[in-house]
C-alpha positions as CSV (number, residue, x, y, z in Angstrom):
1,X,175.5,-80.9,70.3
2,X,178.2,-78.4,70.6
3,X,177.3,-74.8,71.8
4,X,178.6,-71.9,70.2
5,X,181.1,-70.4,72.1
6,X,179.3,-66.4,70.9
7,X,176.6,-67.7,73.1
8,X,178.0,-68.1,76.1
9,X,179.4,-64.7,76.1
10,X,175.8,-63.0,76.2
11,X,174.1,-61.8,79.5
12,X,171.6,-64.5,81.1
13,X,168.5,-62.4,80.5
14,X,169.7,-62.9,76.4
15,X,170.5,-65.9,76.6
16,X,166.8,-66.9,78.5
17,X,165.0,-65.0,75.7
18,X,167.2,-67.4,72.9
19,X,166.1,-70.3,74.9
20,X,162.8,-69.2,74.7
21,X,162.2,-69.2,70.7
22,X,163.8,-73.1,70.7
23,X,161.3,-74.5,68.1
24,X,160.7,-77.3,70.2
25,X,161.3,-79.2,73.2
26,X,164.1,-81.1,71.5
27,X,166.3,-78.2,70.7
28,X,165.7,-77.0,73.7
29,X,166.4,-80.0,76.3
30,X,169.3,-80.4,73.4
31,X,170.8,-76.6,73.8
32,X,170.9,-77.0,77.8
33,X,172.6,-80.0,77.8
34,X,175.6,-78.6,75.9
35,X,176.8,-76.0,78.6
36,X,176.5,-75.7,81.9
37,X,176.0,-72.3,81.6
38,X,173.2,-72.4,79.5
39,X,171.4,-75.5,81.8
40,X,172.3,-73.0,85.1
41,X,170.4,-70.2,83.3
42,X,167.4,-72.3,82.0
43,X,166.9,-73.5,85.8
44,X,166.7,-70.0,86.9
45,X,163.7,-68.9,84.5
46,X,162.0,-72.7,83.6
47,X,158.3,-71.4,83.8
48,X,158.5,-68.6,81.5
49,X,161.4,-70.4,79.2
50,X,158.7,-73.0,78.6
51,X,155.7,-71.4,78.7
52,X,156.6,-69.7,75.0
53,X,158.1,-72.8,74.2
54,X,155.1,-74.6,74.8
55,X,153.1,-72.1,72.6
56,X,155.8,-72.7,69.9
57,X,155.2,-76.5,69.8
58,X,151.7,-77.1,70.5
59,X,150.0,-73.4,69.3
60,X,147.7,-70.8,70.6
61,X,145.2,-73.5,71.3
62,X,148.0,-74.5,73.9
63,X,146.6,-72.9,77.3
64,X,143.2,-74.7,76.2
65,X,144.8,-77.7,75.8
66,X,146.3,-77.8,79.6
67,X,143.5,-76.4,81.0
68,X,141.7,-79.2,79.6
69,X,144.1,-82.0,80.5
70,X,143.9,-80.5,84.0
71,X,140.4,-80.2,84.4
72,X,138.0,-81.4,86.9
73,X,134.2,-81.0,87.2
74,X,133.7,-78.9,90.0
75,X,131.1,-80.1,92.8
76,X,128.0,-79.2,92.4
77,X,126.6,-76.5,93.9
78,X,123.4,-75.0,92.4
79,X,122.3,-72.2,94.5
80,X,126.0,-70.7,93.8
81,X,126.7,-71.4,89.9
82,X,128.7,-68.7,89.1
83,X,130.6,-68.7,85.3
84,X,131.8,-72.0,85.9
85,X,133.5,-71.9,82.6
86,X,135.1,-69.1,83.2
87,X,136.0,-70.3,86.7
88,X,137.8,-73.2,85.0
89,X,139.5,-71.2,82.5
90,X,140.7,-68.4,84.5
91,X,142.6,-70.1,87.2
92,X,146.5,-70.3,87.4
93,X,146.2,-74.2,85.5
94,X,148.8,-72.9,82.7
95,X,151.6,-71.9,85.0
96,X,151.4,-73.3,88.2
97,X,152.1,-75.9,88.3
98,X,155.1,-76.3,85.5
99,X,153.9,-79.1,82.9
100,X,155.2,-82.6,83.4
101,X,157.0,-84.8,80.9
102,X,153.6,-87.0,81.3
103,X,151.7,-84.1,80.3
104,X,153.7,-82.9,77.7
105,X,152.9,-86.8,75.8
106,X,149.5,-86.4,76.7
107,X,148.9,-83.0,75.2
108,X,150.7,-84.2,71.9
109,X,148.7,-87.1,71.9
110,X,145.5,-85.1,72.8
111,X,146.7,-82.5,69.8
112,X,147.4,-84.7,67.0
113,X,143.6,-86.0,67.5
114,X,142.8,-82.4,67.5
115,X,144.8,-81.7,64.2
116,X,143.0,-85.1,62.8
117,X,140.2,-83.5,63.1
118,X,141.1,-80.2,61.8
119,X,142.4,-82.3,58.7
120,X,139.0,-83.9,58.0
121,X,136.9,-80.3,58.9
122,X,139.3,-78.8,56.0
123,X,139.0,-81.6,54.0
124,X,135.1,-82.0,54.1
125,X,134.7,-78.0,54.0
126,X,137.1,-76.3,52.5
127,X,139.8,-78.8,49.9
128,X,138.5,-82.0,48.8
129,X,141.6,-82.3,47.0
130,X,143.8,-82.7,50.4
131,X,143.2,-84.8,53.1
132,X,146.0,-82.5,55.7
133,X,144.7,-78.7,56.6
134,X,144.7,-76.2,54.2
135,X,143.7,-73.8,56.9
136,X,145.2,-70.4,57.7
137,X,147.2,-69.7,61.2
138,X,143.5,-67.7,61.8
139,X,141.3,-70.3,61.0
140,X,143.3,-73.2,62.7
141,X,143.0,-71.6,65.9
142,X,139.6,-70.7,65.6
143,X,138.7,-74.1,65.1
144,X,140.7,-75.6,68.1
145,X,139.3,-73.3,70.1
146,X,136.2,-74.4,69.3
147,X,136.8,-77.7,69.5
148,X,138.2,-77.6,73.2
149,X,135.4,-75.4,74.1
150,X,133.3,-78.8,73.2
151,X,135.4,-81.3,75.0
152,X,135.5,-79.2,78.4
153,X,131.6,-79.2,78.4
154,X,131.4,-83.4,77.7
155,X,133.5,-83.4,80.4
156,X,131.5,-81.6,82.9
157,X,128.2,-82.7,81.4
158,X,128.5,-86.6,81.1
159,X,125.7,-88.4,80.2
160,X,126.8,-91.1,82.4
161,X,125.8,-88.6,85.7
162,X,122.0,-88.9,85.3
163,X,120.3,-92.5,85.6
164,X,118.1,-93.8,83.0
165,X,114.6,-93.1,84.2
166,X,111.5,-95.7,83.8
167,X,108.4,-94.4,82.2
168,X,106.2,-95.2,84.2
169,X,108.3,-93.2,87.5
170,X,108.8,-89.8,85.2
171,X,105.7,-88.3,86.0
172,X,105.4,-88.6,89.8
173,X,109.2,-88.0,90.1
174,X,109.1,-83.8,90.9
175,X,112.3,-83.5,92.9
176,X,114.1,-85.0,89.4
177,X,112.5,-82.7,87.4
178,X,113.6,-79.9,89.8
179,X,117.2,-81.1,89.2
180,X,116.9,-81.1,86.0
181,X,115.7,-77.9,85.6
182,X,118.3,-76.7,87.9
183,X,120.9,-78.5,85.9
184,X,119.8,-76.9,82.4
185,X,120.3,-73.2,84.2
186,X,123.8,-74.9,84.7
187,X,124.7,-75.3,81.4
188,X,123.4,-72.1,80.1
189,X,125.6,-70.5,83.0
190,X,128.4,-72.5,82.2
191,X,128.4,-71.0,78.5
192,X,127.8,-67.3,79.6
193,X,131.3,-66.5,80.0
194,X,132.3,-67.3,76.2
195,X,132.4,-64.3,73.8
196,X,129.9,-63.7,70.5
197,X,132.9,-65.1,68.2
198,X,133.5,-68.0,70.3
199,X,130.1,-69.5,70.4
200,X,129.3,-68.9,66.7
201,X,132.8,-70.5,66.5
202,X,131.2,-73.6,68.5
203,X,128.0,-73.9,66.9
204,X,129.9,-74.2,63.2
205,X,132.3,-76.9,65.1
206,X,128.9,-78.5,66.4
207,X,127.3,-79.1,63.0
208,X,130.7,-80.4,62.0
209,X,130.7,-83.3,64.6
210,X,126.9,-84.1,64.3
211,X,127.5,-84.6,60.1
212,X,130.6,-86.5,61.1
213,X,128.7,-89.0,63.4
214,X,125.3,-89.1,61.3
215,X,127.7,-90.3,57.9
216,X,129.4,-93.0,60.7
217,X,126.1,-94.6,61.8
218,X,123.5,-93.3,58.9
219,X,123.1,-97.4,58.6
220,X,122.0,-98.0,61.9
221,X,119.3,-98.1,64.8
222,X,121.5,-95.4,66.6
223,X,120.5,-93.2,63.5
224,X,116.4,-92.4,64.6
225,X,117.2,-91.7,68.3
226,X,118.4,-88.3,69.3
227,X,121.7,-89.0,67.6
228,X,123.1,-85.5,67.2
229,X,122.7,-84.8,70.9
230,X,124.8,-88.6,71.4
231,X,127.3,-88.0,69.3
232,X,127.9,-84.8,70.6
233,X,128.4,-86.0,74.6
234,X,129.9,-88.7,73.7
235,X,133.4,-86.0,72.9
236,X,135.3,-85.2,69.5
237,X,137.4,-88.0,70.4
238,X,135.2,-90.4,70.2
239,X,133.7,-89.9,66.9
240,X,137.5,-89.7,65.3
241,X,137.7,-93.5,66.6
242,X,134.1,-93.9,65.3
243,X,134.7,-92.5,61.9
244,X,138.2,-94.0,61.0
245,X,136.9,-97.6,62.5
246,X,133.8,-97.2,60.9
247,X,132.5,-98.7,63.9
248,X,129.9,-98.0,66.9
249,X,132.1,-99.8,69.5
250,X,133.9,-96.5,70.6
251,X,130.6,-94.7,71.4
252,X,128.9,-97.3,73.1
253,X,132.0,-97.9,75.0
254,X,131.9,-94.1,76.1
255,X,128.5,-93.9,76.9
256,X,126.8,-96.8,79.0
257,X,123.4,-98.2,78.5
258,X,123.4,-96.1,74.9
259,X,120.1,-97.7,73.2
260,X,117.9,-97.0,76.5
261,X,119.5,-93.5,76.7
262,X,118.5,-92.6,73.0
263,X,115.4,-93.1,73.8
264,X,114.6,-91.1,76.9
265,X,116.8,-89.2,78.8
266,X,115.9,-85.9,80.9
267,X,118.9,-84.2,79.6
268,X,119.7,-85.1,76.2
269,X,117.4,-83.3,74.1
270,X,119.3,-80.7,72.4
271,X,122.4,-81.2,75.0
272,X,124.6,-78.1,74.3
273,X,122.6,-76.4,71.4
274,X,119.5,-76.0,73.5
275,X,121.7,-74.0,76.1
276,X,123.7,-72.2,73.5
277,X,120.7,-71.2,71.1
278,X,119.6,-69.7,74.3
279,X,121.9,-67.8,75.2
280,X,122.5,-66.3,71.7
281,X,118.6,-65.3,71.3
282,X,119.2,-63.6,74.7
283,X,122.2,-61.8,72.8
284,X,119.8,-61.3,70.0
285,X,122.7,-63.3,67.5
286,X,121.2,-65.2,65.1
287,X,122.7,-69.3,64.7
288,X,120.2,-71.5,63.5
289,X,120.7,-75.0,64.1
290,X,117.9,-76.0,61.2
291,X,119.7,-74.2,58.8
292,X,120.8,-75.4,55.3
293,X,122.7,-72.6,54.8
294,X,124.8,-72.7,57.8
295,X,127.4,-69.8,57.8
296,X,130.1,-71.7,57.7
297,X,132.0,-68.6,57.8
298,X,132.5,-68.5,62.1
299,X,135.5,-71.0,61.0
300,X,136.5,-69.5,57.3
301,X,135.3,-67.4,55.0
302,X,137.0,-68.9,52.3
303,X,134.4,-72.2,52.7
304,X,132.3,-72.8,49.7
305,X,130.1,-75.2,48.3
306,X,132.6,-75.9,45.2
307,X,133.0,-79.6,44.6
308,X,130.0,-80.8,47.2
309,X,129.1,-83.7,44.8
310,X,130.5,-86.4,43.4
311,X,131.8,-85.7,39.5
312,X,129.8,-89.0,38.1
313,X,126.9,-89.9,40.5
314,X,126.5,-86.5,41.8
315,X,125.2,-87.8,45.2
316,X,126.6,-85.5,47.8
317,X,130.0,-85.7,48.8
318,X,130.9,-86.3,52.6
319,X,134.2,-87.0,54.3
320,X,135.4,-89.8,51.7
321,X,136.2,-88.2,48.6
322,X,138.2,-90.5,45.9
323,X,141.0,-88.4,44.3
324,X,144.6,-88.8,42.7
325,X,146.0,-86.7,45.7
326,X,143.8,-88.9,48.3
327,X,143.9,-92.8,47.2
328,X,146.7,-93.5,49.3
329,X,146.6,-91.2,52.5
330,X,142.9,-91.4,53.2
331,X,143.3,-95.9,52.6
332,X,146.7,-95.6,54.6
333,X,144.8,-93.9,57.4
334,X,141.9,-96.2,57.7
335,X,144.2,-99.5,57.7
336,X,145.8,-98.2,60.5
337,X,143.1,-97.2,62.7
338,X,141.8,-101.0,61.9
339,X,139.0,-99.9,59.6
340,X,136.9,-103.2,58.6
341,X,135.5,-102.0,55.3
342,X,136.7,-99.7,52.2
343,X,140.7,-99.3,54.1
344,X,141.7,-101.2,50.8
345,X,143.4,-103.9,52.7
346,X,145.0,-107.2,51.0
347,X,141.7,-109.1,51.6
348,X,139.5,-105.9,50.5
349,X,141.3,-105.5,47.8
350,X,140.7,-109.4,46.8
351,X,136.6,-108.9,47.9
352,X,137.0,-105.8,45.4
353,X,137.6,-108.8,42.1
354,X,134.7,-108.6,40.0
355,X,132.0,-111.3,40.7
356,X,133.2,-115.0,41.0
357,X,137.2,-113.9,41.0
358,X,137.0,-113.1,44.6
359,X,136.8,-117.2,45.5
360,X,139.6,-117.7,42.9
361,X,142.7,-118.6,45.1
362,X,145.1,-119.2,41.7
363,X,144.6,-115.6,41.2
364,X,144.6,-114.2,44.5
365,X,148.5,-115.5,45.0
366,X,149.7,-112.9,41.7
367,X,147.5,-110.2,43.8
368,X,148.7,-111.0,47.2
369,X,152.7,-111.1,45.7
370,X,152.0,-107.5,43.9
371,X,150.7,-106.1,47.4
372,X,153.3,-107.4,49.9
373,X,156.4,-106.4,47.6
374,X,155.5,-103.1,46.7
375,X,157.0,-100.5,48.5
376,X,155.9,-97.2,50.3
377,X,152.4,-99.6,51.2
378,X,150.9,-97.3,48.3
379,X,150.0,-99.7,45.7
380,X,146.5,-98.6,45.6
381,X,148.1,-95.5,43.4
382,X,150.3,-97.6,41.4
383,X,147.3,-99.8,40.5
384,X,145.3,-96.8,39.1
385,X,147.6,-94.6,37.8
386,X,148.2,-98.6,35.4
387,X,144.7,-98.2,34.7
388,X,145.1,-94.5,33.9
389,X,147.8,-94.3,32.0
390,X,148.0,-97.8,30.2
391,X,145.3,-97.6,28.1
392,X,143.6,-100.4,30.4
393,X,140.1,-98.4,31.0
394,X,136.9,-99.9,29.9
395,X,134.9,-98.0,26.9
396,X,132.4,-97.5,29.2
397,X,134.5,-95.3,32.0
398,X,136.6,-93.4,28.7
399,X,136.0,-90.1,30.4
400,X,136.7,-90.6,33.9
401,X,139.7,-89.2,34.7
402,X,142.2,-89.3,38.0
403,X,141.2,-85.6,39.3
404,X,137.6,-86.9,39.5
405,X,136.4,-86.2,42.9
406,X,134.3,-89.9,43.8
407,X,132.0,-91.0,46.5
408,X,133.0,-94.5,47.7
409,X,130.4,-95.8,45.8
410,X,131.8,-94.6,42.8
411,X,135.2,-95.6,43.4
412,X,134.9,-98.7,44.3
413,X,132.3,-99.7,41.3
414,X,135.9,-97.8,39.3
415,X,138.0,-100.4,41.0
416,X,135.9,-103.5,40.6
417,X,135.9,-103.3,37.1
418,X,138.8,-102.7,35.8
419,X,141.4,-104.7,38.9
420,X,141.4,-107.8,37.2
421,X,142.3,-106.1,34.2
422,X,145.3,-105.0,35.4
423,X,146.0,-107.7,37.3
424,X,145.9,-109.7,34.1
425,X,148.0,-107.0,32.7
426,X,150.6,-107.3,35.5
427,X,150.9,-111.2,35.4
428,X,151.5,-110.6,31.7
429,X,154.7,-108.2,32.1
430,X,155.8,-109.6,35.9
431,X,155.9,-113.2,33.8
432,X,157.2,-112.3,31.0
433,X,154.3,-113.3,28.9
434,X,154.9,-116.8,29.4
435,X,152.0,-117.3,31.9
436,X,149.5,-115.2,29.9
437,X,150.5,-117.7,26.7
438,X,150.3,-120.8,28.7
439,X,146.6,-120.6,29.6
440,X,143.3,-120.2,27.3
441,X,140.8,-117.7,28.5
442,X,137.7,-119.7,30.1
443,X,134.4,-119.1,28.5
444,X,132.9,-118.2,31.5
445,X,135.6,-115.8,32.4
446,X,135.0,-114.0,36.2
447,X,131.6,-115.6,36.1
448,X,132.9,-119.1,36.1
449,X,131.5,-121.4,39.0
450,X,134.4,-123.4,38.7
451,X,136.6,-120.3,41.2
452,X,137.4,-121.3,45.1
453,X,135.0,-123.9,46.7
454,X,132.8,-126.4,44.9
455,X,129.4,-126.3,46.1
456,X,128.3,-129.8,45.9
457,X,127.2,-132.1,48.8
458,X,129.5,-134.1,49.8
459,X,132.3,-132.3,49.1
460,X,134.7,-134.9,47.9
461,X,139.1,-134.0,47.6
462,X,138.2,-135.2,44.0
463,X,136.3,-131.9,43.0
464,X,138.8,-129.7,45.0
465,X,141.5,-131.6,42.4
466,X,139.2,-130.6,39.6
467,X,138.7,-126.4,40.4
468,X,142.3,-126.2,41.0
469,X,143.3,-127.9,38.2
470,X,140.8,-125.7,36.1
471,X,142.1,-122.8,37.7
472,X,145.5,-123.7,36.8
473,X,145.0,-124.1,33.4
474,X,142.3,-121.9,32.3
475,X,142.1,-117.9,32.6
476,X,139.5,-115.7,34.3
477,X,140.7,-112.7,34.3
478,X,138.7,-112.0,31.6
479,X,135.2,-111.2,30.6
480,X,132.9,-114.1,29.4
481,X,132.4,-115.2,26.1
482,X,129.4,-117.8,26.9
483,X,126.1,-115.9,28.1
484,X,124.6,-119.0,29.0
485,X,124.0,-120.8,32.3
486,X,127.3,-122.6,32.9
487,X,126.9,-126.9,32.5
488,X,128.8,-127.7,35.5
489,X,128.1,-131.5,34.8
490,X,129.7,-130.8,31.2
491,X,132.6,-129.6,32.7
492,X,133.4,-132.2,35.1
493,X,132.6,-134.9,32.4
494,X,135.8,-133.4,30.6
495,X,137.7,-133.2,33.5
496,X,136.8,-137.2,33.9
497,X,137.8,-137.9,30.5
498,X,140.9,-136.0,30.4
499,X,142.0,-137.8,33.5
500,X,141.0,-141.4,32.8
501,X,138.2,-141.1,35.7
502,X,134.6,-141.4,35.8
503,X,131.5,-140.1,37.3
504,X,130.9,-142.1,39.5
505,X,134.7,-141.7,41.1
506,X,133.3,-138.5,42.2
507,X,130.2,-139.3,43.5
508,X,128.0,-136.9,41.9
């Protein structure tokens, strides 16, 4: 990078305050570099220089963001708890010392979670139409702050601190309940220094993460056992991994001995809202936690209810809403996080074939081909804007449309019944028709038992001959024509003749 010579003829102090508006730590590491003059100035004022250039690249949730890479639990001290939140918060953390280059790939790591999670609080609350945030400058940071406000109390209130107590020792056990009590007056002091705003900010940011965990595990045992409080300790973090894995290993990772602690555990009864409910009734500010109508508003007040339900089933919608503008990003996002399920992966897209087709290896290969070669990695899009736009809907989905907003249920009942459609419509124009021509539909279609493995005990080479050979030369990409139970014995007896074997070469 070559510097402008006009530069170098301005005072110091000007050219410190240029420095200081670089848009981010690349144009300005790449601005010192090209003069001597400029690095000897930079070296001279290096805090302030980039303390606004630190605002610039991370935000106004910045001085959070340090405080909470830098923070440590205090030692207790229970006679003496001051505002420890305020305490934390108000030391010199930001400025002294300067922020390493460790710290400065931390806090970008530790802010794009953040800004995932801003993405899927937007998306669930206020655009089902984009899965990115369509919030304001405003709204953004009043979310963050929020949301750090969180993470610093999991950190100084870890589950993992207080022992699982036995049943049988909780009632004789007066000294624990005397820490306990002592240890609730914590938290509440710990929250005293926030403002109105920044509470009512926390409690919206609260209902978001216990909705977010409760849709991750609604399926299992974690789901009956103080789960809100859980979810909440466990950190923001934590149910991001949860919700784009779909999976329960990052909480019980996070929080030891997890199934005992659901059921009993002196502290985990309404963890942060039984501390901040109290100290808003104190304030006489009204947040209830019960509420269906949460005011949403403490975040933005441009949050409605518009499009809360899906536009066929009309089942509530949640945080996976099936769109034209959201196929790819939100399935591009869950295979790389390693989602097991609905990430509309090669092999879930070949489990997505309707009925028997999913065993069928002759037409997995045409699948397989279509997914590896096509570019971008967005050929869930290109498969339904086919079925869209190429007049290759069913009758019986004629008014479903691409800007539908679908549950997953919905989507994926869309996708299993029309794929092999296209895929039959795709081998036609990929081979030229010549394929298509070759082979007579089977009369059993996807239903056909004669697709993957053969069943029958032993299983002989002989039959694996016969289903690929059937495969091979019949179709079943198609819909059946026979309604009645398939003769396997019939078939085979054909494949016998045809092949100048018998029955009994095959053992059946």
């Amino acid at each position: 990078m070559e510097c402008p010579k006009g530069l170098l003829r301005l005072p110091d102090n000007i050219i410190a305050e240029i420095l200081k508006y670089s848009l981010s730590y690349a144009t300005l590491f790449n601005t010192i570099l090209a003069s001597k003059a400029i690095n000897r100035v930079f070296r001279a004022h290096p805090r302030s220089i980039l303390h606004v250039v630190n605002y610039t690249e991370i935000g106004p949730s910045f001085p959070l963001s340090l405080r909470r890479l830098r923070y440590k639990a205090p030692v207790l001290d229970h006679e003496n708890a001051n505002s420890l939140l305020a305490q934390a918060v108000s030391s010199d953390v930001v400025s002294d010392p300067p922020m390493t280059m460790e710290e400065r790939k931390e806090i970008r790591g530790m802010e794009d979670k953040v800004m995932q999670l801003e993405n899927l609080f937007s998306f669930r609350y206020l655009d089902r139409r984009s899965v990115t945030s369509k919030f304001t400058p405003d709204e953004s940071w009043r979310f963050r702050r929020a949301l750090h406000h969180i993470t610093l109390y999991t950190l100084e209130f870890p589950l993992s601190r207080y022992p699982y107590v036995d049943e049988k020792d909780r009632g004789t056990m007066n000294e624990l309940h005397q820490q306990v009590a002592q240890e609730k007056q914590r938290r509440v002091t710990f929250l005293s220094g926030l403002g109105a705003e920044e509470m009512l900010e926390i409690s919206a940011v609260l209902f978001f993460l216990e909705e977010l965990g409760i849709y991750v595990f609604s399926h299992t045992s974690l789901y009956r056992h103080g789960l809100r409080a859980l979810l909440v300790a466990a950190g923001p973090e934590v149910m991001l991994a949860c919700h784009y894995t779909m999976s329960d290993i990052p909480l019980l990772e996070r929080i030891p001995d997890l199934e005992r602690m659901a059921s009993y555990h002196p502290l985990l009864e309404w963890y942060i809202w039984g501390p901040l409910l109290k100290i808003l009734q104190d304030r006489e500010i009204k947040a209830d936690a019960d509420s269906d109508d949460f005011p949403w508003s403490f975040i933005s007040n441009r949050i409605t209810e518009a499009n809360a339900h899906c536009h066929r089933c009309k089942d509530h919608l949640l945080f996976d809403v099936w769109t034209q503008t959201t196929w790819t990003p939100l399935a591009l996002q869950y295979r790389r996080a390693g989602r097991a399920v609905r990430a509309y992966s090669t092999i879930d897209m070949i489990l997505s074939l309707k009925e028997r087709l999913n065993h069928n290896g002759f037409e997995h290969r045409y699948l397989r081909k279509f997914i590896e070669e096509y570019p971008g990695d967005d050929y869930l899009t290109k498969i339904l804007n086919d079925i869209y736009d190429c007049g290759l809907k069913l009758e019986a989905y004629a008014s479903w449309t691409k800007d539908d907003l679908l549950c997953e249920d919905c989507f994926d009942e869309f996708l299993r019944e029309h794929l092999h459609i296209w895929l039959r419509y795709h081998i036609n124009l990929s081979e030229g028709g010549s394929l298509e021509n070759s082979r007579k539909d089977c009369e059993y279609g996807y239903r056909c038992d004669f697709q993957g493995e053969y069943n029958t005990k032993p299983k002989k080479p002989s039959l694996d001959d016969l289903i690929q050979e059937h495969q091979k030369t019949f179709n079943h990409l198609c819909a059946p024509t026979r309604q009645d139970p398939q003769n396997s014995r019939l078939v085979i007896e054909e494949y016998c003749l045809a092949n100048e074997r018998t029955l009994n070469d095959l053992e059946i």
